[in-house]
C-alpha positions as CSV (number, residue, x, y, z in Angstrom):
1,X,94.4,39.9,113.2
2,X,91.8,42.8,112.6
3,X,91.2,45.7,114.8
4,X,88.7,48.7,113.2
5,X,89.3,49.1,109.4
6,X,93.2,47.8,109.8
7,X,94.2,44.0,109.5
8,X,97.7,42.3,110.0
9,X,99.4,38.8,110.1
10,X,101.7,37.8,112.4
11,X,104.6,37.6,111.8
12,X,106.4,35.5,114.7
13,X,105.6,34.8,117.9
14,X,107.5,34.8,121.2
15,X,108.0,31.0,123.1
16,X,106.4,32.6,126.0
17,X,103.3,34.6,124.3
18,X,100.3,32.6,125.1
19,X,102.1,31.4,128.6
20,X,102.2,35.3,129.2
21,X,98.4,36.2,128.4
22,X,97.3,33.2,130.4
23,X,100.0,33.5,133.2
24,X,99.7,37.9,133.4
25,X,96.9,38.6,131.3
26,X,98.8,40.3,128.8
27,X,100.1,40.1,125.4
28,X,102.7,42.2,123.6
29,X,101.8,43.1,120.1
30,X,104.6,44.5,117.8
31,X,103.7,46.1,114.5
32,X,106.7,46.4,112.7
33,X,106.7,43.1,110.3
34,X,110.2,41.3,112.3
35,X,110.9,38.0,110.9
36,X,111.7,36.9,114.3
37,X,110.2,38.1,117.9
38,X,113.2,39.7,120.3
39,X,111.1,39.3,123.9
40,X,109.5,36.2,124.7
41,X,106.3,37.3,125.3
42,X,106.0,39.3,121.9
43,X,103.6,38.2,118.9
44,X,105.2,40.3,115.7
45,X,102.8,41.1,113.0
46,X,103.0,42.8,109.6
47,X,104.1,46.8,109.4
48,X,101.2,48.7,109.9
49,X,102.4,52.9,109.4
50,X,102.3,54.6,112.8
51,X,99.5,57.3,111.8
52,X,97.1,54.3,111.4
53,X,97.8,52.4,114.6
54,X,96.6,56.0,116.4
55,X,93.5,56.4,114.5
56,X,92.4,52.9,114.9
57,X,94.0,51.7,118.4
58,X,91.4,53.5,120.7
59,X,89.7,52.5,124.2
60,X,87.0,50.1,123.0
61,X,88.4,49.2,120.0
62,X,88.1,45.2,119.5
63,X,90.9,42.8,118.0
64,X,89.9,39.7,116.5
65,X,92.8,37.0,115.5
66,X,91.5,34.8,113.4
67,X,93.5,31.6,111.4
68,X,94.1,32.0,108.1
C-alpha cells in the first residue's frame, strides 16, 4: 500500500474487511504492524511513526494497494 512518499504492507486482514468496504463503503486501516487484526473489518499494515501518517494522510491524498 502507498499513500504520498510513505508505503506499507499489510499485515493482516479482518474476515469482514472487503465485506465492510463493499457492504458500508469503508475500510479500517491500522498502522501499527499487529500480527493479527482485533475488529473484523480492520486491514493491519506495517508500523508507520505517527509524525509521518500526519504529514502524508491529507484530504486528497491517494492510496494505492497494490500485490506484491
Amino acid at each position: 500500500m502507498g499513500f504520498g512518499g510513505s508505503e506499507a504492507r499489510i499485515t493482516a486482514m479482518g474476515p469482514r474487511s472487503w465485506a465492510m468496504a463493499r457492504d458500508l463503503g469503508q475500510i479500517t486501516f491500522s498502522f501499527g504492524g499487529a500480527p493479527s487484526a482485533d475488529r473484523p473489518g480492520e486491514i493491519c499494515v506495517t508500523a508507520i511513526p505517527h509524525d509521518e501518517l500526519w504529514t502524508e494522510l491529507v484530504p486528497g491524498t491517494q492510496l494505492e494497494i497494490l500485490r506484491a
